[in-house]
Backbone atoms as SQL, in Angstrom:
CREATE TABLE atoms (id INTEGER PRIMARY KEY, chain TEXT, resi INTEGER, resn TEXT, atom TEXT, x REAL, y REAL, z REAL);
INSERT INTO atoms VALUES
  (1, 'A', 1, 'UNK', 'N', 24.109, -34.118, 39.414),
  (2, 'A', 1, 'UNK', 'CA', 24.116, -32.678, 39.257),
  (3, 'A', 1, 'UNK', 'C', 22.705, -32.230, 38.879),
  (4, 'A', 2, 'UNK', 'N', 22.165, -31.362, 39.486),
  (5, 'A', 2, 'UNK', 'CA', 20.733, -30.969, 39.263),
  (6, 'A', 2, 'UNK', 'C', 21.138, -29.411, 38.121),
  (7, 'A', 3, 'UNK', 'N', 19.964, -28.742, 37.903),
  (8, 'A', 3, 'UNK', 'CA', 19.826, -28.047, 37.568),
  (9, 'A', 3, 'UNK', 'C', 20.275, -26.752, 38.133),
  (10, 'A', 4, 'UNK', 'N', 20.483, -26.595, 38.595),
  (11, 'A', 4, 'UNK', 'CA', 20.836, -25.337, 39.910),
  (12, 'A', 4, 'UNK', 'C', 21.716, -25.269, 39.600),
  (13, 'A', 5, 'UNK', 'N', 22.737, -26.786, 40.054),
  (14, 'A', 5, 'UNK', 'CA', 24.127, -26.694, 40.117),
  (15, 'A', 5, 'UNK', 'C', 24.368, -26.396, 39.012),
  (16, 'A', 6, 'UNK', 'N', 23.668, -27.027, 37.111),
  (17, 'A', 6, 'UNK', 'CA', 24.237, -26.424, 35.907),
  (18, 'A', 6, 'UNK', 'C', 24.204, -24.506, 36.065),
  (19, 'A', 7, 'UNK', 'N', 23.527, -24.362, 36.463),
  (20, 'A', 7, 'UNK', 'CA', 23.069, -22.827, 36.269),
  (21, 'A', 7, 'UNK', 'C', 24.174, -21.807, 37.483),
  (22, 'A', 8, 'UNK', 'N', 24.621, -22.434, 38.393),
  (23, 'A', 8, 'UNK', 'CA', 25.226, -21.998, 39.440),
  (24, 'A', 8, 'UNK', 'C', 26.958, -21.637, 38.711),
  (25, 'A', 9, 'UNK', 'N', 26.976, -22.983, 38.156),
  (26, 'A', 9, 'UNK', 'CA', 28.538, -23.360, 37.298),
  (27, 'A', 9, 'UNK', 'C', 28.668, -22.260, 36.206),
  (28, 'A', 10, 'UNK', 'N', 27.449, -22.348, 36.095),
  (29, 'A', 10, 'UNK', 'CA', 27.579, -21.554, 34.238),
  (30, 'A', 10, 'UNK', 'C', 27.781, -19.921, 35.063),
  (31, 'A', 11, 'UNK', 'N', 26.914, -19.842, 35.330),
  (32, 'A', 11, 'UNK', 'CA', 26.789, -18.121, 36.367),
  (33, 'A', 11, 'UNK', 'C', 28.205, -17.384, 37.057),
  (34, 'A', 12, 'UNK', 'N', 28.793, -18.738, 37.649),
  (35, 'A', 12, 'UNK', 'CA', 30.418, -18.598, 38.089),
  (36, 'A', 12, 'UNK', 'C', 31.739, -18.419, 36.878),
  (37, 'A', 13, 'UNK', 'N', 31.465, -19.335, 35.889),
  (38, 'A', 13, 'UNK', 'CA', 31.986, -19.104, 34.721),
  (39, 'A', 13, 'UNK', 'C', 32.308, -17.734, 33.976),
  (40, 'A', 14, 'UNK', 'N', 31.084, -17.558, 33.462),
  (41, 'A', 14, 'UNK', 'CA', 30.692, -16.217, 32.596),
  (42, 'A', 14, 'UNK', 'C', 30.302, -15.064, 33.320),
  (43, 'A', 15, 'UNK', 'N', 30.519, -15.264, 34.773),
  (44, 'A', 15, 'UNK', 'CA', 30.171, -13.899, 35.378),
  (45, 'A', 15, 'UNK', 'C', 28.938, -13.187, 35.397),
  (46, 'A', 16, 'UNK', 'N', 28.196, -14.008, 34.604),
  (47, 'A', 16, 'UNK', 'CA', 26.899, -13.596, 34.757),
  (48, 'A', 16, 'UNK', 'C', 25.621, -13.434, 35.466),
  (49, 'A', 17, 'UNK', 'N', 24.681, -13.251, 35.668),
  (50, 'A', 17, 'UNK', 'CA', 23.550, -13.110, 36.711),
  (51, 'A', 17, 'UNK', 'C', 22.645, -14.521, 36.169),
  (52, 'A', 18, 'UNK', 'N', 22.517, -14.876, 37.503),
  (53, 'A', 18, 'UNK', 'CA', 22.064, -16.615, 37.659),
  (54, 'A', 18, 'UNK', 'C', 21.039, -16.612, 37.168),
  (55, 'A', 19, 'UNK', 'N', 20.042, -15.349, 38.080),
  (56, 'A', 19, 'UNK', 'CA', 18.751, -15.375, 36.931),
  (57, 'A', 19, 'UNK', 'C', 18.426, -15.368, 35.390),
  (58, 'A', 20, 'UNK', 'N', 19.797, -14.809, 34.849),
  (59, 'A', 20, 'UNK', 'CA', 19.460, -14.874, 33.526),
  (60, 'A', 20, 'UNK', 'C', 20.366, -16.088, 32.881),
  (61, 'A', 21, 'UNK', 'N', 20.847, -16.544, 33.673),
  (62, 'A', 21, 'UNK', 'CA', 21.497, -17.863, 33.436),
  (63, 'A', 21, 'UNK', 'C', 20.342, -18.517, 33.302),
  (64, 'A', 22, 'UNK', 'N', 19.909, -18.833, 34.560),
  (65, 'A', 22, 'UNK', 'CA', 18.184, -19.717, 34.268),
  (66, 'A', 22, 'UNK', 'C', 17.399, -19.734, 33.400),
  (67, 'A', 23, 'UNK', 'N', 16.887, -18.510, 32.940),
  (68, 'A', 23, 'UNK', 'CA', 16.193, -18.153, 31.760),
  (69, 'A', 23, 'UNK', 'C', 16.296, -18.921, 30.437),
  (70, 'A', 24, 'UNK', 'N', 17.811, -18.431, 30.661),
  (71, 'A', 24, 'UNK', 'CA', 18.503, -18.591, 28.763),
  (72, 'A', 24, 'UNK', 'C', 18.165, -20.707, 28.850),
  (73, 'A', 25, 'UNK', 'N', 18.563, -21.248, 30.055),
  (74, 'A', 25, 'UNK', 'CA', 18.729, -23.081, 30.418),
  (75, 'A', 25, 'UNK', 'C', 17.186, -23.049, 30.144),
  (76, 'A', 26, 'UNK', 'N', 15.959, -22.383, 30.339),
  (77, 'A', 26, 'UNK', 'CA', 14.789, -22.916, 30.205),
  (78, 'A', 26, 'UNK', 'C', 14.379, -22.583, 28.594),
  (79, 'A', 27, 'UNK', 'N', 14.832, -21.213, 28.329),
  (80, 'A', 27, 'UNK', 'CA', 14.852, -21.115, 26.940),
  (81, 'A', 27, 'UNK', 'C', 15.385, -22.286, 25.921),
  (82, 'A', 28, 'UNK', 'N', 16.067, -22.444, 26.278),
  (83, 'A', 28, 'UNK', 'CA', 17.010, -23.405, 25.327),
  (84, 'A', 28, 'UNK', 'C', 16.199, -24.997, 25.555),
  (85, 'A', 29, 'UNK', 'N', 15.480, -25.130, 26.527),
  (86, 'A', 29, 'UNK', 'CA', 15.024, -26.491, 26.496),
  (87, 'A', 29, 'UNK', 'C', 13.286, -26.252, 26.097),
  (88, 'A', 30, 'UNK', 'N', 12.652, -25.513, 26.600),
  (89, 'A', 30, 'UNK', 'CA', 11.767, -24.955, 25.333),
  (90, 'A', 30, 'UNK', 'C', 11.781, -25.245, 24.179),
  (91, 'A', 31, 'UNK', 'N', 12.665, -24.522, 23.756),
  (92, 'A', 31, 'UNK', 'CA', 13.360, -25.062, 21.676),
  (93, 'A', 31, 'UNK', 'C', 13.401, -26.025, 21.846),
  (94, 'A', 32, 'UNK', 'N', 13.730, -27.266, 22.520),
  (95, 'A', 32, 'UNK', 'CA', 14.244, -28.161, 22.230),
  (96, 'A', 32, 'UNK', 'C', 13.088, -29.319, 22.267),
  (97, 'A', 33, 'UNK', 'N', 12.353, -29.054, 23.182),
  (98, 'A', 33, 'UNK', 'CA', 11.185, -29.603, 23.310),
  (99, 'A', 33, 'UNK', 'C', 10.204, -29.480, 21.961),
  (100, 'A', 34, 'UNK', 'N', 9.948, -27.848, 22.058),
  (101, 'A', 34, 'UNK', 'CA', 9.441, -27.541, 21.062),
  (102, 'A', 34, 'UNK', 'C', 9.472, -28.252, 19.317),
  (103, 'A', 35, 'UNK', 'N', 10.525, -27.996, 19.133),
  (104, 'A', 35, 'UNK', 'CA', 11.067, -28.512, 17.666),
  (105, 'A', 35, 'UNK', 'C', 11.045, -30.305, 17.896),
  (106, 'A', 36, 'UNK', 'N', 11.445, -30.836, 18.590),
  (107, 'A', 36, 'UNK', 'CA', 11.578, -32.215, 18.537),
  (108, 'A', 36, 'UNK', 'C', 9.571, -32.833, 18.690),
  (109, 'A', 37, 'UNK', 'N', 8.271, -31.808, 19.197),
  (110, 'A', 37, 'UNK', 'CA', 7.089, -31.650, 19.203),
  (111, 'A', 37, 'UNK', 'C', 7.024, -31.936, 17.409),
  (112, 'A', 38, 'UNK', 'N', 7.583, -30.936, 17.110),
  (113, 'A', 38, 'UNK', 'CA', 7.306, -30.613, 15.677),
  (114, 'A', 38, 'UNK', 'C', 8.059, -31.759, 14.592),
  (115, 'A', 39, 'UNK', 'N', 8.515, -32.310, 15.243),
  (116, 'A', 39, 'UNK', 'CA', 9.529, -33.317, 14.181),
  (117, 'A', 39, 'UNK', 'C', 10.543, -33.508, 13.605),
  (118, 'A', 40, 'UNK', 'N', 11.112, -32.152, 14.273),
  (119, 'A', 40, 'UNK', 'CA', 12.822, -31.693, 14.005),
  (120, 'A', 40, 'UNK', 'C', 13.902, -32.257, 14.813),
  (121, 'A', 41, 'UNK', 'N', 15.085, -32.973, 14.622),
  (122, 'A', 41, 'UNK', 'CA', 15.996, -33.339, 15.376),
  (123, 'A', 41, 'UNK', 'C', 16.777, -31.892, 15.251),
  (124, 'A', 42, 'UNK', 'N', 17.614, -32.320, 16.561),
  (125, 'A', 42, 'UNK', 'CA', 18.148, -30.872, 16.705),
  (126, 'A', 42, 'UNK', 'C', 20.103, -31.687, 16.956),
  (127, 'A', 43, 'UNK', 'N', 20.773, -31.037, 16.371),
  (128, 'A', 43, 'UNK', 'CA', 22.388, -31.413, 15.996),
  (129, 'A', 43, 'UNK', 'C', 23.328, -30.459, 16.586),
  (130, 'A', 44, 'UNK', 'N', 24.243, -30.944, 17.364),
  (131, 'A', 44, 'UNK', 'CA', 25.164, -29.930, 18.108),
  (132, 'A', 44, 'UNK', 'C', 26.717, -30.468, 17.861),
  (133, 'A', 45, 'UNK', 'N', 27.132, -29.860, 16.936),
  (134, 'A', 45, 'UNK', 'CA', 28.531, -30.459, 16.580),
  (135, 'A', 45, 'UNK', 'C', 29.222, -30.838, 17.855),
  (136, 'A', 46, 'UNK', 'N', 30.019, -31.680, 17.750),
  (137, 'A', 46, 'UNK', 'CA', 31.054, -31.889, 18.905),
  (138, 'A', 46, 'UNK', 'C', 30.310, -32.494, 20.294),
  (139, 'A', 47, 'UNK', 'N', 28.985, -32.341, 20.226),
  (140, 'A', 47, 'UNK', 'CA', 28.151, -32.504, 21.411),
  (141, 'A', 47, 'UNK', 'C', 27.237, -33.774, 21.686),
  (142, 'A', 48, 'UNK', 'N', 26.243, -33.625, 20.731),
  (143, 'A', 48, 'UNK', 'CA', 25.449, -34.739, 20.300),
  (144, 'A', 48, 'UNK', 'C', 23.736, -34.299, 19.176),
  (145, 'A', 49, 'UNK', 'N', 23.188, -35.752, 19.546),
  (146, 'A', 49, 'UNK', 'CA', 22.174, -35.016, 18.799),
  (147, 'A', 49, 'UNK', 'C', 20.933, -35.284, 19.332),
  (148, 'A', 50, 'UNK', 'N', 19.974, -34.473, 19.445),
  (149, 'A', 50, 'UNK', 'CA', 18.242, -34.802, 20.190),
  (150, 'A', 50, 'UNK', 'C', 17.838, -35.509, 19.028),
  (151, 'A', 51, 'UNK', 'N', 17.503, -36.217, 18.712),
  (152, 'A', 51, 'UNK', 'CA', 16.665, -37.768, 17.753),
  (153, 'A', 51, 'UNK', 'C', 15.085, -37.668, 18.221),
  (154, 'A', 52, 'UNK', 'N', 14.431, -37.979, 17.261),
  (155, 'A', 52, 'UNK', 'CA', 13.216, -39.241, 17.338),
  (156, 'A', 52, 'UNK', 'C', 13.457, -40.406, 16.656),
  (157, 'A', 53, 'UNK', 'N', 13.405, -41.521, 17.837),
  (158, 'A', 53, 'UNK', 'CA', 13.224, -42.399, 17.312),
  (159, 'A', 53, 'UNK', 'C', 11.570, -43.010, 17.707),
  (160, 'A', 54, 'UNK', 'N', 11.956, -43.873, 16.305),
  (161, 'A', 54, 'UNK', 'CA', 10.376, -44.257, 15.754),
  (162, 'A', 54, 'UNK', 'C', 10.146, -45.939, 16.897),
  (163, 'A', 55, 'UNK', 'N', 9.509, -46.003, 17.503),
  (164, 'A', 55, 'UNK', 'CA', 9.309, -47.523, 17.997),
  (165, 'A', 55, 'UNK', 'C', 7.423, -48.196, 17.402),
  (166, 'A', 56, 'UNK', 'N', 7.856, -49.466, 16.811),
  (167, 'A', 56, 'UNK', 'CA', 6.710, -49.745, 15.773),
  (168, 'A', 56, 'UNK', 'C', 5.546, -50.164, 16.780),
  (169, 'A', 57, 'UNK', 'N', 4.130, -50.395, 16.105),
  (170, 'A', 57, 'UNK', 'CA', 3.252, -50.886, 16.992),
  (171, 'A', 57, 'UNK', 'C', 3.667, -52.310, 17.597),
  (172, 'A', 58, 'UNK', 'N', 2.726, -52.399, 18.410),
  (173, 'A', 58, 'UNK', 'CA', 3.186, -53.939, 19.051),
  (174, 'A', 58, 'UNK', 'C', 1.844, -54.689, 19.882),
  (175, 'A', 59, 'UNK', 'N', 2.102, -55.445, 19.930),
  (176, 'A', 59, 'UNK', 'CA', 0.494, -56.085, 21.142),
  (177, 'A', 59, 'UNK', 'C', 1.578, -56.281, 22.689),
  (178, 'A', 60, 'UNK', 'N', 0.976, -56.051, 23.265),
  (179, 'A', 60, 'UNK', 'CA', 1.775, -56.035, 25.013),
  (180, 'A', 60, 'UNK', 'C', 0.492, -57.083, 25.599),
  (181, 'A', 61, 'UNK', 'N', 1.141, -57.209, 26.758),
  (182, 'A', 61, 'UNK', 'CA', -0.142, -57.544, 27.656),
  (183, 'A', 61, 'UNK', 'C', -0.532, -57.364, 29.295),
  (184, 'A', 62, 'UNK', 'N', -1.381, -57.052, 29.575),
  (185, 'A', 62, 'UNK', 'CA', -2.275, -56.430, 30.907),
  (186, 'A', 62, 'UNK', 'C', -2.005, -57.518, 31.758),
  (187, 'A', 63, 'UNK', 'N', -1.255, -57.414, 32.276),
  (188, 'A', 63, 'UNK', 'CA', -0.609, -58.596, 33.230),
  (189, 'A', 63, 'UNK', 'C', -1.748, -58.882, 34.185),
  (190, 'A', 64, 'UNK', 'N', -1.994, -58.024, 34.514),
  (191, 'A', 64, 'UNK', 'CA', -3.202, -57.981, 35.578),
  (192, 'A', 64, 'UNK', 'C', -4.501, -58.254, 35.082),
  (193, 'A', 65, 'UNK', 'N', -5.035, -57.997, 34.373),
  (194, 'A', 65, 'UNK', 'CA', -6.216, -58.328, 33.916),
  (195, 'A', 65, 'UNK', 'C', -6.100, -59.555, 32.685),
  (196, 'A', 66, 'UNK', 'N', -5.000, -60.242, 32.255),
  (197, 'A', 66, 'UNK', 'CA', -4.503, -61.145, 31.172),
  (198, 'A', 66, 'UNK', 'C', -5.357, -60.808, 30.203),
  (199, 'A', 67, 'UNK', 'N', -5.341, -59.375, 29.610),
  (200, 'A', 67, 'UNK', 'CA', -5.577, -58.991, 28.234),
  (201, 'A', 67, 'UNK', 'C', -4.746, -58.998, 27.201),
  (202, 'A', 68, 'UNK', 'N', -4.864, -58.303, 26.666),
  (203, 'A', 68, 'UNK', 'CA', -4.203, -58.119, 25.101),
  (204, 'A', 68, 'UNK', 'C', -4.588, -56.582, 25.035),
  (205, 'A', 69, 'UNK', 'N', -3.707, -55.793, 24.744),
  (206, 'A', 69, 'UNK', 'CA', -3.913, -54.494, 24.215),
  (207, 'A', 69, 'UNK', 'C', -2.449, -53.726, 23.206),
  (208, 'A', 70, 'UNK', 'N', -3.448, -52.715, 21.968),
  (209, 'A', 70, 'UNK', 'CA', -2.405, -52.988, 20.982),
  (210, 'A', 70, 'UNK', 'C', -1.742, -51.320, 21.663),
  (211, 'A', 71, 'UNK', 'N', -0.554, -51.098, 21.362),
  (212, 'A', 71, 'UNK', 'CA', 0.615, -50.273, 21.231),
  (213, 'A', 71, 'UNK', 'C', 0.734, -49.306, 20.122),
  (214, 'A', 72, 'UNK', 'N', -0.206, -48.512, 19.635),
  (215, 'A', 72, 'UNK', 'CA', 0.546, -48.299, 18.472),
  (216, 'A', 72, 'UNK', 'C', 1.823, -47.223, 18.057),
  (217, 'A', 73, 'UNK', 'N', 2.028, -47.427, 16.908),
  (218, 'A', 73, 'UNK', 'CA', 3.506, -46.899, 16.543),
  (219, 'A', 73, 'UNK', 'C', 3.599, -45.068, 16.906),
  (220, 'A', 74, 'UNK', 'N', 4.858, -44.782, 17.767),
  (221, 'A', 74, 'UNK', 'CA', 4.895, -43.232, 18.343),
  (222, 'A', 74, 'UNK', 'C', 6.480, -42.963, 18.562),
  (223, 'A', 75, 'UNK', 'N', 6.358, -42.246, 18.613),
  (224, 'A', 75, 'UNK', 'CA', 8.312, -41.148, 18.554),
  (225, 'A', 75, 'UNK', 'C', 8.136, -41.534, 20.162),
  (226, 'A', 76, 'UNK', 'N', 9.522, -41.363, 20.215),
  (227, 'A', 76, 'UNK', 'CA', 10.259, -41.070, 21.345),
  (228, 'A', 76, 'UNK', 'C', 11.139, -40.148, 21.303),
  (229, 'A', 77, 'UNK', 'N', 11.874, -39.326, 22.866),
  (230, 'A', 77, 'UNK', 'CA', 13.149, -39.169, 22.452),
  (231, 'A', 77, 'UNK', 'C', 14.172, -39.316, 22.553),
  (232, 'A', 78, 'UNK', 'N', 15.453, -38.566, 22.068),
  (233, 'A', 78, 'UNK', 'CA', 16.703, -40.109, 22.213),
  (234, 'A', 78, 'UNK', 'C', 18.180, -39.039, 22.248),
  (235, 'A', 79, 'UNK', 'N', 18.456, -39.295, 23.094),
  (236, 'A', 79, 'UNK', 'CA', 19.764, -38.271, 22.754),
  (237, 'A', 79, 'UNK', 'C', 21.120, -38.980, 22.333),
  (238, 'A', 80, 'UNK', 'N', 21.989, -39.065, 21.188),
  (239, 'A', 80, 'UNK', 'CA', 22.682, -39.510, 20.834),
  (240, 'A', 80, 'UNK', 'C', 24.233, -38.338, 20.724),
  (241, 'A', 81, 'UNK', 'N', 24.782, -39.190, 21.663),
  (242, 'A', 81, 'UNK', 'CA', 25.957, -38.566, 22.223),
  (243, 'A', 81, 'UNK', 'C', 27.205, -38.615, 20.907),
  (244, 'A', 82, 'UNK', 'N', 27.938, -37.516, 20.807),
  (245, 'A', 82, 'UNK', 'CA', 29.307, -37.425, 19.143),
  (246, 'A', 82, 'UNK', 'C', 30.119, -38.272, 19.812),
  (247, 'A', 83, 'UNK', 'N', 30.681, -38.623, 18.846),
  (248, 'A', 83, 'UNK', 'CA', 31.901, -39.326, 19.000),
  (249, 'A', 83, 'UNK', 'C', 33.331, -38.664, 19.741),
  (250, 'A', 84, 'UNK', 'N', 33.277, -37.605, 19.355),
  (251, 'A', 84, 'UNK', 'CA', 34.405, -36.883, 20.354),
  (252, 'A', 84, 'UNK', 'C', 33.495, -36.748, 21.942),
  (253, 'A', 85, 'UNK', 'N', 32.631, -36.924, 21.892),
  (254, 'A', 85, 'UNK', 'CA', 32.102, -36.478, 23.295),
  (255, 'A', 85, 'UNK', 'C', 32.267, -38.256, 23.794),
  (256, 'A', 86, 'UNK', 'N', 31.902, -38.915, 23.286),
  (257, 'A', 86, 'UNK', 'CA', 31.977, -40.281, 24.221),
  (258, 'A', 86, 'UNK', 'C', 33.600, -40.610, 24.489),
  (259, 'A', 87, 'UNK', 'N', 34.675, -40.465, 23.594),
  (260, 'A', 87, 'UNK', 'CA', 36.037, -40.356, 23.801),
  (261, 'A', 87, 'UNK', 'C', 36.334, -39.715, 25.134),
  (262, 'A', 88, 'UNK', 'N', 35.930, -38.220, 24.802),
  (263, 'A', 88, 'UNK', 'CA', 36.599, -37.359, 26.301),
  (264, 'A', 88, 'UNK', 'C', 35.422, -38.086, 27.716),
  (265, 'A', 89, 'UNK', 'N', 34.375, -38.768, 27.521),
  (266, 'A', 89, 'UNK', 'CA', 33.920, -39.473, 28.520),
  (267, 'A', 89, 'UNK', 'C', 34.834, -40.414, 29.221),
  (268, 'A', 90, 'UNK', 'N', 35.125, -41.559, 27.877),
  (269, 'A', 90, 'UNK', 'CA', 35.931, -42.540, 27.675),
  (270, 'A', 90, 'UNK', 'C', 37.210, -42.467, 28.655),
  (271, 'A', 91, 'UNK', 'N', 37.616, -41.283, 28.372),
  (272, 'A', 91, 'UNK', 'CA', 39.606, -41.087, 28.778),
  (273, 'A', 91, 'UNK', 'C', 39.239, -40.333, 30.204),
  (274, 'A', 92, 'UNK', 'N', 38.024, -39.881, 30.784),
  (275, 'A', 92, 'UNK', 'CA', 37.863, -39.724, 31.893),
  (276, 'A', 92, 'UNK', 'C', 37.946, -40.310, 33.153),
  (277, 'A', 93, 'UNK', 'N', 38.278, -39.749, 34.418),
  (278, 'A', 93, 'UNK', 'CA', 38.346, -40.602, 35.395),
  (279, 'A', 93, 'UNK', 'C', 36.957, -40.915, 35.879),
  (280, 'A', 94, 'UNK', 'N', 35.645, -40.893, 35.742),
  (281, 'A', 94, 'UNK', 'CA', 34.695, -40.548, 36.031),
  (282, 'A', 94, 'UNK', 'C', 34.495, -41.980, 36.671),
  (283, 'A', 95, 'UNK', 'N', 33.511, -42.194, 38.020),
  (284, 'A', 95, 'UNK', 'CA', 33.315, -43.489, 38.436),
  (285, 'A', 95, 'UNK', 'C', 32.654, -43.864, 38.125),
  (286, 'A', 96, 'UNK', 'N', 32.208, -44.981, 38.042),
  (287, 'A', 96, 'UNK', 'CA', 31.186, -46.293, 37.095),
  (288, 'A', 96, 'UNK', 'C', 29.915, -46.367, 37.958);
């Protein structure tokens, strides 16, 4: 499902105008970007949650050139799905 199609669904739903369907989907990921920039996890009852997780430094290596180069420690991000949301996944017919 792309983006369109979320915005197409939602627009059919609520009767609303797609363009401002779009808007509000870029708005909302803006914030989300935004704040998780800033260091804020963001929590959606029933839904899930946007995380940083922390991954520590490390030494890797330059396969190609057989170096050594260090990694150091940086956020990621991580979306961690509720427990009622992985259930109604769970009991779904959805294909594998």
């Amino acid at each position: 499902m792309t983006k369109a199609d979320v915005v197409n669904q939602i627009a059919e739903k609520t009767g609303a105008d797609k363009l401002m369907v779009q808007d509000t989907i870029e708005a909302f990921f803006k914030v989300v970007k935004n704040s998780m920039v800033n260091g804020e996890n963001i929590y959606f009852r029933g839904f899930g949650s946007f995380i940083l997780k922390k991954r520590a430094k490390k030494i890797a290596r330059n396969i190609t050139k057989n170096t050594a180069m260090v990694i150091d420690e940086h956020y990621i991000p991580k979306f961690k799905p509720s427990k009622t949301f992985v259930e109604k996944v769970k009991k779904s017919n959805a294909p594998a």
